[in-house]
N, C-alpha and C positions, 0 to 999 in steps of 0.2 A: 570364570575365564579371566586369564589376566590381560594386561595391555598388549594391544592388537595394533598394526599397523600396515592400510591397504594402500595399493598404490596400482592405479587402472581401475576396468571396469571390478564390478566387485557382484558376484551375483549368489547369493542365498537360498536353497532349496528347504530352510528349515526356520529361516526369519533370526533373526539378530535377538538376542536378548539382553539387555543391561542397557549402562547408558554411555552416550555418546559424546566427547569433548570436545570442542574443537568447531570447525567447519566442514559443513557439508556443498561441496560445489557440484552442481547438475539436478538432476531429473530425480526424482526418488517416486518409487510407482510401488502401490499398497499401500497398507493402514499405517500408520505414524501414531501413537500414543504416548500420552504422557504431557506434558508442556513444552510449548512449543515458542520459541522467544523470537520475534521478527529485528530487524533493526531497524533504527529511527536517523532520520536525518533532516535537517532544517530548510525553508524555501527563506528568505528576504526581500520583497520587493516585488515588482513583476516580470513576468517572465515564466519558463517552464517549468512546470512541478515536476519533479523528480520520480522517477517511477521503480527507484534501484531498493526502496526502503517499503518497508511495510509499513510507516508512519512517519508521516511528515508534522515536524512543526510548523504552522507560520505566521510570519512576521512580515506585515504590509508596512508598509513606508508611505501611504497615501492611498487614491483611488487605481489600486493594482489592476491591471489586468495581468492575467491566467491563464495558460494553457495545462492540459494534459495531453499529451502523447497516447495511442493504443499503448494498451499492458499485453502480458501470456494470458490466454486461454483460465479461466476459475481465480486469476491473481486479486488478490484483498491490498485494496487500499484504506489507508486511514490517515486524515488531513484532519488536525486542531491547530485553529487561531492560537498565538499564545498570548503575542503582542500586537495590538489592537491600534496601527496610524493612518486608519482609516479601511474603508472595504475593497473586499479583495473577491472579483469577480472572475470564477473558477472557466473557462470554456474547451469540457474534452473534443479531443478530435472527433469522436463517434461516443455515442451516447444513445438513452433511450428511458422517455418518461421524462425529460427535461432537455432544454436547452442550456441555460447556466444554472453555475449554484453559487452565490454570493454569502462571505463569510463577513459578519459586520462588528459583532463583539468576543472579546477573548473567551475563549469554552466553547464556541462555535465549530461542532466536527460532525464529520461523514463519514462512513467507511461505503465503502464502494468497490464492487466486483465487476472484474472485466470480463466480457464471453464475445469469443471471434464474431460470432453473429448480429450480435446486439450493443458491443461495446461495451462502457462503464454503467453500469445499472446502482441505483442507492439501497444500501442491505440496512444503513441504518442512519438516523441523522436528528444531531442535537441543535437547533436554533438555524440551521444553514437555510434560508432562501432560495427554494427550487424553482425553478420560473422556465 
């Protein structure tokens, strides 16, 4: 197939084959295979964690505090300390299985899924402080 160029909804009876360049903006429902690259973007300080990225950097500037926002429904977050000016205490709006999660030295990460019911739940977690 050569280069294809949709524009509106785009619906498939037979599934897409090859690969994909570019961006994809909205809902994509079925199996996705293959590698899948999220984007990363940086926190500094205190304040709200960004919820637009699949991976946050961050970078405290002293004793931060932290919020998170609810995410969509199955959404995977992943937050690494990079830069270490002290601890940086995470508080989601809804959550479940913790109240915060304190990030104190660089390498310090969590990845965490969000589900309407239950909020930010920990899928996985390196050195982070769950309390």
């Amino acid at each position: 197939m050569g280069s294809t160029t949709f524009s509106g909804p785009v619906t498939s009876t037979n599934g897409f084959v090859g690969n994909i360049t570019g961006n994809v903006t909205g809902n994509v429902t079925g199996n996705v295979t293959g590698i899948n690259i999220g984007t990363v973007t940086t926190k500094s300080g205190a304040g709200a964690v960004p919820i637009t990225a699949s991976t946050v950097r961050l970078t405290t500037t002293g004793a931060n505090a932290l919020t998170l926002a609810n995410g969509t429904n199955g959404q995977l977050l992943t937050i690494v300390m990079v830069v270490d000016g002290g601890d940086g205490t995470l508080t989601p709006t809804t959550k479940t299985g913790y109240t915060t999660l304190t990030f104190g030295d660089v390498g310090d990460s969590v990845t965490l899924q969000y589900f309407t019911t239950l909020g930010w739940m920990i899928v996985a977690n390196n050195g982070v402080v769950a309390a």
